[in-house]
VMD Tcl script that builds the backbone (N, CA, C; Angstrom):
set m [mol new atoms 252]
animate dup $m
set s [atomselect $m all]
$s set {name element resname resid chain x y z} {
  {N N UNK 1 A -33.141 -289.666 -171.677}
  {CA C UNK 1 A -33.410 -289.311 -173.042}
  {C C UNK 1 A -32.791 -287.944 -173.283}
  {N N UNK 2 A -32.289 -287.556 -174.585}
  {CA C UNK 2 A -31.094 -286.419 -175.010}
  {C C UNK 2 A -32.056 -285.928 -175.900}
  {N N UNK 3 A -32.486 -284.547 -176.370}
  {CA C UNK 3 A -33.117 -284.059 -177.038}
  {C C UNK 3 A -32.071 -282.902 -177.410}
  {N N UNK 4 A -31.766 -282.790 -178.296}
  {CA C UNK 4 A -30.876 -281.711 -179.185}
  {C C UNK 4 A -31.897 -280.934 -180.131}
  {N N UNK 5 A -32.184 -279.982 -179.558}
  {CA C UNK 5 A -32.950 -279.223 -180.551}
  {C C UNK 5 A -31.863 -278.412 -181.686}
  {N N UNK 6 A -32.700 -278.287 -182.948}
  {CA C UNK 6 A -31.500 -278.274 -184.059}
  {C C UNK 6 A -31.487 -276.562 -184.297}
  {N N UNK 7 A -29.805 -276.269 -184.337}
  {CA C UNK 7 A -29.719 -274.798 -184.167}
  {C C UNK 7 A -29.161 -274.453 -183.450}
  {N N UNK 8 A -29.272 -275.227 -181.788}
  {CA C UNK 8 A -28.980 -274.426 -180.677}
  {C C UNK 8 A -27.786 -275.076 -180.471}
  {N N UNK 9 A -26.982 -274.763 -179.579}
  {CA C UNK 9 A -25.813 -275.625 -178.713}
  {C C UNK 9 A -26.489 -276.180 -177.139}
  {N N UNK 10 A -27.934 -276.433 -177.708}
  {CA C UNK 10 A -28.470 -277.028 -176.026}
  {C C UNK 10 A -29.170 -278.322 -176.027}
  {N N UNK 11 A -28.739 -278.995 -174.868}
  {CA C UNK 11 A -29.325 -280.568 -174.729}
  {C C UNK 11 A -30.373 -280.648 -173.799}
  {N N UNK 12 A -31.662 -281.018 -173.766}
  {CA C UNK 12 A -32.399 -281.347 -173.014}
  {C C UNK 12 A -32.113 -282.382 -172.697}
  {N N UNK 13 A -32.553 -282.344 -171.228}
  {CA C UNK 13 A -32.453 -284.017 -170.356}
  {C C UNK 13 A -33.677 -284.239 -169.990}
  {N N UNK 14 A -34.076 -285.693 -170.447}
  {CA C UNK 14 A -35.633 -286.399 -170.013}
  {C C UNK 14 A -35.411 -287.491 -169.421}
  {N N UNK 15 A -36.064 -287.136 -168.106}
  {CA C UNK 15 A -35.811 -288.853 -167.674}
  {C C UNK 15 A -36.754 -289.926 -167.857}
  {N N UNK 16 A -36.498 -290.828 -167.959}
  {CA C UNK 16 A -37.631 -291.646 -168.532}
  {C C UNK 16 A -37.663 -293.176 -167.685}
  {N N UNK 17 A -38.472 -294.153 -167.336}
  {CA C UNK 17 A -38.440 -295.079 -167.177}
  {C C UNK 17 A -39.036 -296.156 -168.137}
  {N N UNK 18 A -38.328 -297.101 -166.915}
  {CA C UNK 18 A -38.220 -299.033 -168.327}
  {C C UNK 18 A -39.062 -299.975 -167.168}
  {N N UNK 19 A -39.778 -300.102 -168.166}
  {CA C UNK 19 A -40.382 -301.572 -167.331}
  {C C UNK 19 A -39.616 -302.731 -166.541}
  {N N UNK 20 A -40.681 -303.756 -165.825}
  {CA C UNK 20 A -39.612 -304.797 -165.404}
  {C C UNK 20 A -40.037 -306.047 -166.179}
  {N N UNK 21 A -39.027 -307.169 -165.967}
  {CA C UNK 21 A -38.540 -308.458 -166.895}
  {C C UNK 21 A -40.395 -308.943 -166.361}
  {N N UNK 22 A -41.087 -309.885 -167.097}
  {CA C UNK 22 A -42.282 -309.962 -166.750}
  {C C UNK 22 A -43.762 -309.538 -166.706}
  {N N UNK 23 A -43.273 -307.981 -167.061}
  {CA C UNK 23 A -44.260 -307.244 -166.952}
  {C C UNK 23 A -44.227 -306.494 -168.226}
  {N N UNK 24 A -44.515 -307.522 -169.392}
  {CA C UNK 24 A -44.585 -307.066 -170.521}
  {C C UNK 24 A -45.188 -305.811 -170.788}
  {N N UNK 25 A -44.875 -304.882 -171.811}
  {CA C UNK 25 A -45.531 -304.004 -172.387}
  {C C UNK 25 A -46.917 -304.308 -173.513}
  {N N UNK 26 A -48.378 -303.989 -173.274}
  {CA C UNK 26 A -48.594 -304.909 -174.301}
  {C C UNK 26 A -48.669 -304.366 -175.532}
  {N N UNK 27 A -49.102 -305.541 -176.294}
  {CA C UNK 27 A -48.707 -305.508 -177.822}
  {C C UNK 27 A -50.187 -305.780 -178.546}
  {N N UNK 28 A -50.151 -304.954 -179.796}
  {CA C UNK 28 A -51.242 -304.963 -180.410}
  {C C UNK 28 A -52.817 -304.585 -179.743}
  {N N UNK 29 A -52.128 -303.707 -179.521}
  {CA C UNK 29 A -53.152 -302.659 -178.995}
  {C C UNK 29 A -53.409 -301.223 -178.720}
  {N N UNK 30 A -54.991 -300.979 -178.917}
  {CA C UNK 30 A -55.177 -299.696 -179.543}
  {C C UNK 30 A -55.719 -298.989 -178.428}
  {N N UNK 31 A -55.121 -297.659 -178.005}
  {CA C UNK 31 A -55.836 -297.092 -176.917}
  {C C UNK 31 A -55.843 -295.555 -177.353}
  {N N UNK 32 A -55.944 -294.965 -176.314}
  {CA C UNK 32 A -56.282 -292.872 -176.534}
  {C C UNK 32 A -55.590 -292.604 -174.705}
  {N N UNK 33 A -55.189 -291.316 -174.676}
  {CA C UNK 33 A -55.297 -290.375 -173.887}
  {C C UNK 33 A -56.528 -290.190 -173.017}
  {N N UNK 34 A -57.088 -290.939 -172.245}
  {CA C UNK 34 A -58.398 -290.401 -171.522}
  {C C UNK 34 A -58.395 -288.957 -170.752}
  {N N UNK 35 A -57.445 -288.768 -170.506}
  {CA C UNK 35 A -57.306 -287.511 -169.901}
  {C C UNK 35 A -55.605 -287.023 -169.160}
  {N N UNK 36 A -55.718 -286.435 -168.515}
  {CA C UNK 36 A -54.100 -285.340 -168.268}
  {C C UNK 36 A -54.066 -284.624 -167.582}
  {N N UNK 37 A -53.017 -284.856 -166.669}
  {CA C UNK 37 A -53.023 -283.973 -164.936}
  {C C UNK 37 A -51.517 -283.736 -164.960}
  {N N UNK 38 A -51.793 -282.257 -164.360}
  {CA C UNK 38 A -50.836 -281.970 -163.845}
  {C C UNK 38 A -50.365 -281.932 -162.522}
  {N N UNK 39 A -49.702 -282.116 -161.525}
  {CA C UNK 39 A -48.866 -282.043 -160.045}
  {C C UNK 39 A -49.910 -283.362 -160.110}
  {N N UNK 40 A -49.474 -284.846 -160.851}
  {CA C UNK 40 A -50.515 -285.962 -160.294}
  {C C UNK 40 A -49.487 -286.077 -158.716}
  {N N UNK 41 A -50.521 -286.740 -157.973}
  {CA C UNK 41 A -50.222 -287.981 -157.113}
  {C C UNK 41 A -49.487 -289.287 -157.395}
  {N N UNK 42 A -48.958 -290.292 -157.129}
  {CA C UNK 42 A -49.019 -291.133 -157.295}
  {C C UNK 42 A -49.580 -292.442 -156.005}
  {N N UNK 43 A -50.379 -293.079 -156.142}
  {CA C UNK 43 A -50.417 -294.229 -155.004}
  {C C UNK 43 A -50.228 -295.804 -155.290}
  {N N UNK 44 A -49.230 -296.173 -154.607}
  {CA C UNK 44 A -48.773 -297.852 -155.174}
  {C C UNK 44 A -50.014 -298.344 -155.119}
  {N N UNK 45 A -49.785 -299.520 -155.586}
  {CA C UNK 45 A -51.109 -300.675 -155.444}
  {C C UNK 45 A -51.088 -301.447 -154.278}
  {N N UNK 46 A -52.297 -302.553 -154.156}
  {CA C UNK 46 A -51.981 -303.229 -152.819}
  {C C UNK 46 A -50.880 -304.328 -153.211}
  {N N UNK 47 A -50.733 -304.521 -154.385}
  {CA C UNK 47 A -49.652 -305.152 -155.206}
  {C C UNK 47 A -48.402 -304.869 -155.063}
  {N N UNK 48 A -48.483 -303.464 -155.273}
  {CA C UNK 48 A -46.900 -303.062 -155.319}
  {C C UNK 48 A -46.422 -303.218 -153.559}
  {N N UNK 49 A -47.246 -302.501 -152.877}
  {CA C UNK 49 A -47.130 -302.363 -151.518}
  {C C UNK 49 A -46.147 -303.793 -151.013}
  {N N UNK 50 A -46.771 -304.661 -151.009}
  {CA C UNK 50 A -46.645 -306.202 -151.220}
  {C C UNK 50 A -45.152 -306.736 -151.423}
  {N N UNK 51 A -45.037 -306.643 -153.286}
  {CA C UNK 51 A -43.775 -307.114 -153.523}
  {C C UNK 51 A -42.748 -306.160 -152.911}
  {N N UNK 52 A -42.523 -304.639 -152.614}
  {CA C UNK 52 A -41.856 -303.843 -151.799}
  {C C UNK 52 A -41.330 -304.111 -150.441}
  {N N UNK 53 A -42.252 -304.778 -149.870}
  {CA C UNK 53 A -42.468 -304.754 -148.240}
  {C C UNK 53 A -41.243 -306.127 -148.350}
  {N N UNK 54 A -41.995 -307.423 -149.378}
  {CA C UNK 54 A -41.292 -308.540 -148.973}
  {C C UNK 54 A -39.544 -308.088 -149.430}
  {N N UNK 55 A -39.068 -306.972 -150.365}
  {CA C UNK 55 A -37.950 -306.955 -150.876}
  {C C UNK 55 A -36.992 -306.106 -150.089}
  {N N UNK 56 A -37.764 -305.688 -148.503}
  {CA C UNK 56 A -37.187 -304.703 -147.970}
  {C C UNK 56 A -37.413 -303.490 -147.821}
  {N N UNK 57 A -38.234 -302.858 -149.050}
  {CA C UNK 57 A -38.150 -301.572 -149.375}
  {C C UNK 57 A -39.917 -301.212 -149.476}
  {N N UNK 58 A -40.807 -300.785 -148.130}
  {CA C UNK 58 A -41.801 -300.742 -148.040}
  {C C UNK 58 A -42.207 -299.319 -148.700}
  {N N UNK 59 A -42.816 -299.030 -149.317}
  {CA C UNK 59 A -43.564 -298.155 -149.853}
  {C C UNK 59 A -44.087 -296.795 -149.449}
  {N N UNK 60 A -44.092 -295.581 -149.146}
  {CA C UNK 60 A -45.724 -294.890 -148.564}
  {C C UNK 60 A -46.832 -295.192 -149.051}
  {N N UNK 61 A -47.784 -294.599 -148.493}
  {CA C UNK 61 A -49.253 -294.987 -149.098}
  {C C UNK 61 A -49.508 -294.218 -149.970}
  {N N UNK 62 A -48.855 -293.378 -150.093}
  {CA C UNK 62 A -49.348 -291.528 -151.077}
  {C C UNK 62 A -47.846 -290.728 -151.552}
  {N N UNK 63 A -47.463 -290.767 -152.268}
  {CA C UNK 63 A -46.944 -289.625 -153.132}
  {C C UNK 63 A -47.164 -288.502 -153.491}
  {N N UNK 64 A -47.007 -287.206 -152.880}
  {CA C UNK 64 A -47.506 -285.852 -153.436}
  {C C UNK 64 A -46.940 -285.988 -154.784}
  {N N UNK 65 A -47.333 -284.666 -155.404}
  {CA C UNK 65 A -46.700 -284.115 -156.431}
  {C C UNK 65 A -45.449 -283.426 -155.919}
  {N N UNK 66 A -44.141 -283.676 -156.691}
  {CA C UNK 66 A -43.112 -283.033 -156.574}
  {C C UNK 66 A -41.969 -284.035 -157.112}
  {N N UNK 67 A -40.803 -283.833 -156.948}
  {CA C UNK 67 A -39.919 -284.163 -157.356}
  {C C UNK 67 A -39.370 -285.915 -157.091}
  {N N UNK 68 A -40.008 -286.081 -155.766}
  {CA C UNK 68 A -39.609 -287.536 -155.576}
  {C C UNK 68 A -40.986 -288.444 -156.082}
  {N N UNK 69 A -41.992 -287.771 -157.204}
  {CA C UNK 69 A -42.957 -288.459 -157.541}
  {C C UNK 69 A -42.779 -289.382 -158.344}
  {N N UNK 70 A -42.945 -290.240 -158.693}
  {CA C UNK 70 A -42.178 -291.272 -159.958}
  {C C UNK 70 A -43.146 -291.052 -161.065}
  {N N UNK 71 A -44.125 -290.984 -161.031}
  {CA C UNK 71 A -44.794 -289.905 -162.062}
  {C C UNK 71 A -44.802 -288.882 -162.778}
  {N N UNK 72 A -43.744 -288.134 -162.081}
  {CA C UNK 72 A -43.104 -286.916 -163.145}
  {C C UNK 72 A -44.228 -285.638 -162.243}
  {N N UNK 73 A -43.646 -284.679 -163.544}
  {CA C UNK 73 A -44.772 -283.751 -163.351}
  {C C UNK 73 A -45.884 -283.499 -163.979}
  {N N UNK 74 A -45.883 -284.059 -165.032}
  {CA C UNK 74 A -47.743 -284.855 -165.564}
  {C C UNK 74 A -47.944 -285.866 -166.050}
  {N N UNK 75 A -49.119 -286.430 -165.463}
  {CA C UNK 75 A -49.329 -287.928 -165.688}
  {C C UNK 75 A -50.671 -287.921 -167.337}
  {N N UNK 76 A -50.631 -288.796 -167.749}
  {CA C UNK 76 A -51.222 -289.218 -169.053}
  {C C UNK 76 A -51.848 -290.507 -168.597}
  {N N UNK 77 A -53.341 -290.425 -168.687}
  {CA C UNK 77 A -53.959 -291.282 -168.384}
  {C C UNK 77 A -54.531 -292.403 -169.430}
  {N N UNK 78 A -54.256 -293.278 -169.483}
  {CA C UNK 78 A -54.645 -294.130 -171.224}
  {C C UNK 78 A -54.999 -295.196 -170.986}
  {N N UNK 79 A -56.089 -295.362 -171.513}
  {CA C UNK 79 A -57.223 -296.273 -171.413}
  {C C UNK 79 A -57.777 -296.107 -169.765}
  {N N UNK 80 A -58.131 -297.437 -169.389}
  {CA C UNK 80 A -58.482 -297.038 -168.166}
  {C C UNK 80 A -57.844 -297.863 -166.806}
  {N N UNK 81 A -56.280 -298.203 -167.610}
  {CA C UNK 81 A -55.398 -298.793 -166.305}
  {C C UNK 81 A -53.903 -298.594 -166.389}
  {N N UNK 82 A -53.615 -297.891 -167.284}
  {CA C UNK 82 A -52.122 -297.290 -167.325}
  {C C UNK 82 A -52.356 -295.510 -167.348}
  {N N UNK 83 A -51.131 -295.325 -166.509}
  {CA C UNK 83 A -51.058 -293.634 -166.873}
  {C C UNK 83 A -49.293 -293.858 -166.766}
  {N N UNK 84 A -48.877 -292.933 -167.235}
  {CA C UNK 84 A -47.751 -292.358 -168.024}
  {C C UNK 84 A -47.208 -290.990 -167.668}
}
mol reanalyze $m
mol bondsrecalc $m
mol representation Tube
mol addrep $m
């Protein structure tokens, strides 16, 4: 994502991720922000663990906070099974 703030000669870079084929986004529905962390963790599921392992590419169990987090550097927690 390119963010041009107006005025300057400067581009922000955001990286962002895309879902996968299947794993719809859903639709028609109303949620909130439950809460907001900063340096989150991230930990796969026993799910993810799973489809990883069978594709080759096994998982850790734990993700610090830092740069190889796929979470970023703050997570957005919404409703009570997606964070962002």
């Amino acid at each position: 994502l390119y963010y041009y703030p107006k005025g300057t000669n400067t581009v922000i870079v955001l990286p962002i991720g895309i879902g996968q084929l299947g794993k719809d986004t859903p639709i028609n529905w109303t949620t909130k922000v439950e809460r907001k962390k900063a340096g989150p963790t991230w930990t796969p599921t026993a799910k993810m663990h799973a489809e990883y392992r069978a594709a080759g590419e096994p998982l850790p169990a734990v993700v610090p906070a830092g740069p190889d987090n796929p979470m970023g550097l703050y997570a957005l927690y919404i409703g009570r099974l997606y964070a962002i």
